[in-house]
BAMIGU-694983 format. One record per atom (N, C-alpha, C, O): residue number from 1; residue in one letter; atom name; x, y, z negated. Coordinates in pm, whole numbers, plus 32768, in hexadecimal, padded with zeros to 4 digits. Example, Ala and Ser with C-alpha at 12.3 -4.5 7.8 and 13.67 -1.06 7.14 Angstrom:
2
   k r  a    X    Y    Z
   1 a  N 8527 7DC7 7CF4
   1 a CA 84CE 7E3E 7CF4
   1 a  C 8528 7EB6 7CF4
   1 a  O 8590 7EB4 7CB2
   2 s  N 8505 7F1F 7D3C
   2 s CA 8557 7F96 7D36
   2 s  C 850A 8003 7CED
   2 s  O 853D 8072 7CDC
This chain:
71
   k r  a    X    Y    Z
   1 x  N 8054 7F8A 8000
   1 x CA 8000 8000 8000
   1 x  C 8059 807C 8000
   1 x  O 80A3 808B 7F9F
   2 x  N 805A 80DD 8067
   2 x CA 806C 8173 803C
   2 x  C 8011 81B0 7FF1
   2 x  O 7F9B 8198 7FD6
   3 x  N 8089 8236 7FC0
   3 x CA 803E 8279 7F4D
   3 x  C 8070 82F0 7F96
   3 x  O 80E5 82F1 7FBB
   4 x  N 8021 8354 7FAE
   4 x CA 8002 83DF 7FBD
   4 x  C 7F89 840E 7F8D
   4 x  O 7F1D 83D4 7F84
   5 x  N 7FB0 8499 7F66
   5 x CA 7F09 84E9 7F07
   5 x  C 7EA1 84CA 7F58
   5 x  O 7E3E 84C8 7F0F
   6 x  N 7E87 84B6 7FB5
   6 x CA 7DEA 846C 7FE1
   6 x  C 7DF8 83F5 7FC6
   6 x  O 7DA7 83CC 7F72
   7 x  N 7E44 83A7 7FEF
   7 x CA 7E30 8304 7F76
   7 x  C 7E0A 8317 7ED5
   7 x  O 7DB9 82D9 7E90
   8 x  N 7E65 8385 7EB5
   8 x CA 7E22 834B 7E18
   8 x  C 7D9C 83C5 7E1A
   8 x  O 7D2F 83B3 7DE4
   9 x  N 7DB6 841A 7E4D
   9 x CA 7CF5 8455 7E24
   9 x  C 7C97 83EC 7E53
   9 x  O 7C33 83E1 7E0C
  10 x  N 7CA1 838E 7ECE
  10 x CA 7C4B 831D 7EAD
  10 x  C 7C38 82C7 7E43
  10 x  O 7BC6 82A1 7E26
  11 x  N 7CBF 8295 7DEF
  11 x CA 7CC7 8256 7DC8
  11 x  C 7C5F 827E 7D2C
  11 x  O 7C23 8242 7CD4
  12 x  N 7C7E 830F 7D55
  12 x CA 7C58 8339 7CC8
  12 x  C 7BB8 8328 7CA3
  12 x  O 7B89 8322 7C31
  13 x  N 7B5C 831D 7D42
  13 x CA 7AEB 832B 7D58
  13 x  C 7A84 8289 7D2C
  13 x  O 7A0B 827D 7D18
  14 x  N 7B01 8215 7D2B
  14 x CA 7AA5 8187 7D1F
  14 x  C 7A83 819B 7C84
  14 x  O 7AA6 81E5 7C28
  15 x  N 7A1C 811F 7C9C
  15 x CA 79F4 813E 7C2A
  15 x  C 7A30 80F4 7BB3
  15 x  O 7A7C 80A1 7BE5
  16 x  N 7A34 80E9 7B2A
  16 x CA 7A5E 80A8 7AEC
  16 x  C 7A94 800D 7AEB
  16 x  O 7B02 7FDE 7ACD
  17 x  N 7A49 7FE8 7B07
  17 x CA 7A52 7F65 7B47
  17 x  C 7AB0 7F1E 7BBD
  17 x  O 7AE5 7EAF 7BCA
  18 x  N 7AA8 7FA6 7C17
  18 x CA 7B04 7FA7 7CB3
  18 x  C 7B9B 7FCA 7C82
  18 x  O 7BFD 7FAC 7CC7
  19 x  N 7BA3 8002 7C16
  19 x CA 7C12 804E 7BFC
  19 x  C 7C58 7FE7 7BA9
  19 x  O 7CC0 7FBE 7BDB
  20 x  N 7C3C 7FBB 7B4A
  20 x CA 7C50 7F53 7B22
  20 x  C 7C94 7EF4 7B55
  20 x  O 7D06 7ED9 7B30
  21 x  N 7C4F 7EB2 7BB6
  21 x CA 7C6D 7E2B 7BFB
  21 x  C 7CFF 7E69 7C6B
  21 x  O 7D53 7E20 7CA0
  22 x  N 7CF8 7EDC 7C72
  22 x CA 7D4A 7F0F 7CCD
  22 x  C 7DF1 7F38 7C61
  22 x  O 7E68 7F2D 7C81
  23 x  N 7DB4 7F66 7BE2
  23 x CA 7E43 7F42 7BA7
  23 x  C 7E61 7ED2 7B50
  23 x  O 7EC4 7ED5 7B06
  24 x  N 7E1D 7E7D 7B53
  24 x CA 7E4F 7DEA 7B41
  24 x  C 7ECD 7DB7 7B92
  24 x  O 7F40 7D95 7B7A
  25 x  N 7E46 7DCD 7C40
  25 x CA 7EB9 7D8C 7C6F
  25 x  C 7F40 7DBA 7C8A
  25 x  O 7F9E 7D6D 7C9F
  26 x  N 7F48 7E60 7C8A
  26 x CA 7FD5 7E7C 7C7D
  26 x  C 802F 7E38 7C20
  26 x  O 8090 7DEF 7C2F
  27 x  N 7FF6 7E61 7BC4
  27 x CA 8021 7E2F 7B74
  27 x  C 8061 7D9F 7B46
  27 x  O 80BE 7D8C 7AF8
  28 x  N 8013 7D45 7B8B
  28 x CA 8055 7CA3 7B9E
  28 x  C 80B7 7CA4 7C34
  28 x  O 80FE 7C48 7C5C
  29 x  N 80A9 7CF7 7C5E
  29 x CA 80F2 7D2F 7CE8
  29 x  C 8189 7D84 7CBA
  29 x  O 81DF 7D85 7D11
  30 x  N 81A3 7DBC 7C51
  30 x CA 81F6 7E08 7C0D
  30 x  C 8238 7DA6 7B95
  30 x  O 8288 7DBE 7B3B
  31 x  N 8214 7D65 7BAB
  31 x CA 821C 7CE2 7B2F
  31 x  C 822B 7D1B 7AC0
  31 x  O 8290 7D01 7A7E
  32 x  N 81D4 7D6D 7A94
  32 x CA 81B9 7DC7 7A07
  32 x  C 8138 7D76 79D3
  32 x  O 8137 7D7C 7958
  33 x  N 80DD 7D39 79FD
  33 x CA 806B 7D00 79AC
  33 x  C 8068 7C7E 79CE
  33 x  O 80B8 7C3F 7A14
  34 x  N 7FEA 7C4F 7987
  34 x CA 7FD2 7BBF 79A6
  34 x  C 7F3E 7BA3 79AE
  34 x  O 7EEF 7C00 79BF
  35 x  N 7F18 7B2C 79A3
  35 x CA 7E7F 7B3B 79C8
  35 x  C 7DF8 7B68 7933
  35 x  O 7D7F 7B56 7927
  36 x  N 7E69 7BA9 78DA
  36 x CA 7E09 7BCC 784E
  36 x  C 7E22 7C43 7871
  36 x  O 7DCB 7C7E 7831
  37 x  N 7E6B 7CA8 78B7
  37 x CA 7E6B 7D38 78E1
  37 x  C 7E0F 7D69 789B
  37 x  O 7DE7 7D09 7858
  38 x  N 7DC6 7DD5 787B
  38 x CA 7D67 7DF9 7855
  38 x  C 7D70 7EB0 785D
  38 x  O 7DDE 7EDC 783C
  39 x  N 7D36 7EE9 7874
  39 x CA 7D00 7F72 78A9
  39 x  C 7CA7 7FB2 7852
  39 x  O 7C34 7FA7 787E
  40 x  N 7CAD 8000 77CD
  40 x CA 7C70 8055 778F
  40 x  C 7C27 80B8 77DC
  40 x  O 7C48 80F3 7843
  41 x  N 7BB8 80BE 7793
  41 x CA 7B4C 814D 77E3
  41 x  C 7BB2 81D1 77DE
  41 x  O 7BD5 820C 7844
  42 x  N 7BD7 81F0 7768
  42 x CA 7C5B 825E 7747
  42 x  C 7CEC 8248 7794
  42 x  O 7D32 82AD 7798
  43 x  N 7D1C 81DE 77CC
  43 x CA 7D8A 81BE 783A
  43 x  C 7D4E 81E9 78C9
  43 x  O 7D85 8223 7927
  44 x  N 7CA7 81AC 78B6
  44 x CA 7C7E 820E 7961
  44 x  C 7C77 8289 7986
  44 x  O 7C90 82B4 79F6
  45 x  N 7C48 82D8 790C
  45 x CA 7C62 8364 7909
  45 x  C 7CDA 83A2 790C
  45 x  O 7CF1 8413 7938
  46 x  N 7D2A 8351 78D8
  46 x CA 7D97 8391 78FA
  46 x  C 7DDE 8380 7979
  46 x  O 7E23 83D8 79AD
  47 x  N 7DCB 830F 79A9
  47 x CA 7DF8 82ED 7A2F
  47 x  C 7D95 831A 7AA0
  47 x  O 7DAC 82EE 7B10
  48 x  N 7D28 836E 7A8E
  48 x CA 7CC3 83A1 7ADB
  48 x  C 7D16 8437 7ACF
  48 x  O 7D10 848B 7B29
  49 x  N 7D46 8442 7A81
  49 x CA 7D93 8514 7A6F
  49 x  C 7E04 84EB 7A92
  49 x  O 7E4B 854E 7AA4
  50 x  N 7E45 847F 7AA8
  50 x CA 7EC5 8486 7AE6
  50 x  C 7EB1 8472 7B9A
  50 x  O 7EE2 84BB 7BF1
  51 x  N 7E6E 8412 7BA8
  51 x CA 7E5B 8414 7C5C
  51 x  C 7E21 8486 7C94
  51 x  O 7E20 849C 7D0D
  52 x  N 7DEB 84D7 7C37
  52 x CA 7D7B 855C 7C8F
  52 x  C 7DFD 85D8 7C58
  52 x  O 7E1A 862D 7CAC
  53 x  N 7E2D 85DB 7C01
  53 x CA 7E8A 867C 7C0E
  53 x  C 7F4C 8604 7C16
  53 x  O 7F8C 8647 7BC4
  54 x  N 7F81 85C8 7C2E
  54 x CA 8004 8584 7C4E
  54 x  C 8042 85DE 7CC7
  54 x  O 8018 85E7 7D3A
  55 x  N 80AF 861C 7C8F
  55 x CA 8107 8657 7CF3
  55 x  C 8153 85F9 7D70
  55 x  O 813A 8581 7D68
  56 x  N 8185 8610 7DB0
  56 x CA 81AC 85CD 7E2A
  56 x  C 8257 8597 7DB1
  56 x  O 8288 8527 7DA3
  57 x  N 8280 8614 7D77
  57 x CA 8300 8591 7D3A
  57 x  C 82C7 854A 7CA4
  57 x  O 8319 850F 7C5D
  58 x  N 8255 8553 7C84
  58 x CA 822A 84FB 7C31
  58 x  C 8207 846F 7C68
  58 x  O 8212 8401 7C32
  59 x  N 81D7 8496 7CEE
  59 x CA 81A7 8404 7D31
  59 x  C 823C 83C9 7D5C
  59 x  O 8249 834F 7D51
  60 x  N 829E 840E 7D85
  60 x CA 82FD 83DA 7DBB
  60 x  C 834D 8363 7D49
  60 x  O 8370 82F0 7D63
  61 x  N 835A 83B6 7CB9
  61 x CA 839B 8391 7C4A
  61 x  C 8323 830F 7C41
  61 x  O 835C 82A4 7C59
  62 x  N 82C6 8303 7C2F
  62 x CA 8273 827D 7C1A
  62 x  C 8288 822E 7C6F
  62 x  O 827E 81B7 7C4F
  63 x  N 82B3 8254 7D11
  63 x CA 82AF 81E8 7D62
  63 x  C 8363 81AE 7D4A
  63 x  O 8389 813A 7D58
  64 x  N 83BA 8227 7D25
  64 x CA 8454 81CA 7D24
  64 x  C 8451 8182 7CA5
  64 x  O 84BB 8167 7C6C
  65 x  N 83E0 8161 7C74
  65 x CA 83F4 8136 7BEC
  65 x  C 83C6 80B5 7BE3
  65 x  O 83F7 8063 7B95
  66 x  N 833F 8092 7C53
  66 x CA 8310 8007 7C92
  66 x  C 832E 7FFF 7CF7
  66 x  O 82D4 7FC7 7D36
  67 x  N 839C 8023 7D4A
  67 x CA 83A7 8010 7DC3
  67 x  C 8365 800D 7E3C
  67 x  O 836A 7FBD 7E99
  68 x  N 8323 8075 7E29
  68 x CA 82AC 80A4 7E9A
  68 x  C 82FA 80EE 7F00
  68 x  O 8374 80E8 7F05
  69 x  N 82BD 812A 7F44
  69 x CA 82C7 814E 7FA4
  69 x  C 8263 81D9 7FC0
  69 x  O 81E9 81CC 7FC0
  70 x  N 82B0 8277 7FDA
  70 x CA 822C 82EC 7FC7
  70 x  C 822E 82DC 8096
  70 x  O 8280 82A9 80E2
  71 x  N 81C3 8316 80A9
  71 x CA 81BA 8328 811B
  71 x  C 81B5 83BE 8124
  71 x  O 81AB 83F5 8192
């Protein structure tokens, strides 16, 4: 997946549920979780104010950090 500010203002838009399942699987993709992962209502909010205001070197610093890739 690329990440540019229209990727994550979408991202920011699923709904709880979508968002979720979407950082799981990074997350087992980043080999940071496992299949008990779990996602607080207060972790979505915060990860809902980070994808909608994230600077271009905030996204950059998150992606050299899982080895992403910014577009």
């Amino acid at each position: 997946m690329n990440f540019d500010k229209k990727a994550l203002k979408k991202l920011s838009k699923l709904s709880d549920d979508e968002l979720t399942a979407v950082i799981k699987e990074l997350a087992l993709e980043a080999g940071v979780g496992d299949a008990n992962f779990n996602v607080s209502k207060n972790d979505l909010t915060k990860i809902r104010t980070f994808l909608t205001f994230a600077t271009d070197e905030q996204i950059a610093s998150l992606l050299s950090e899982f080895g992403g890739k910014k577009q």
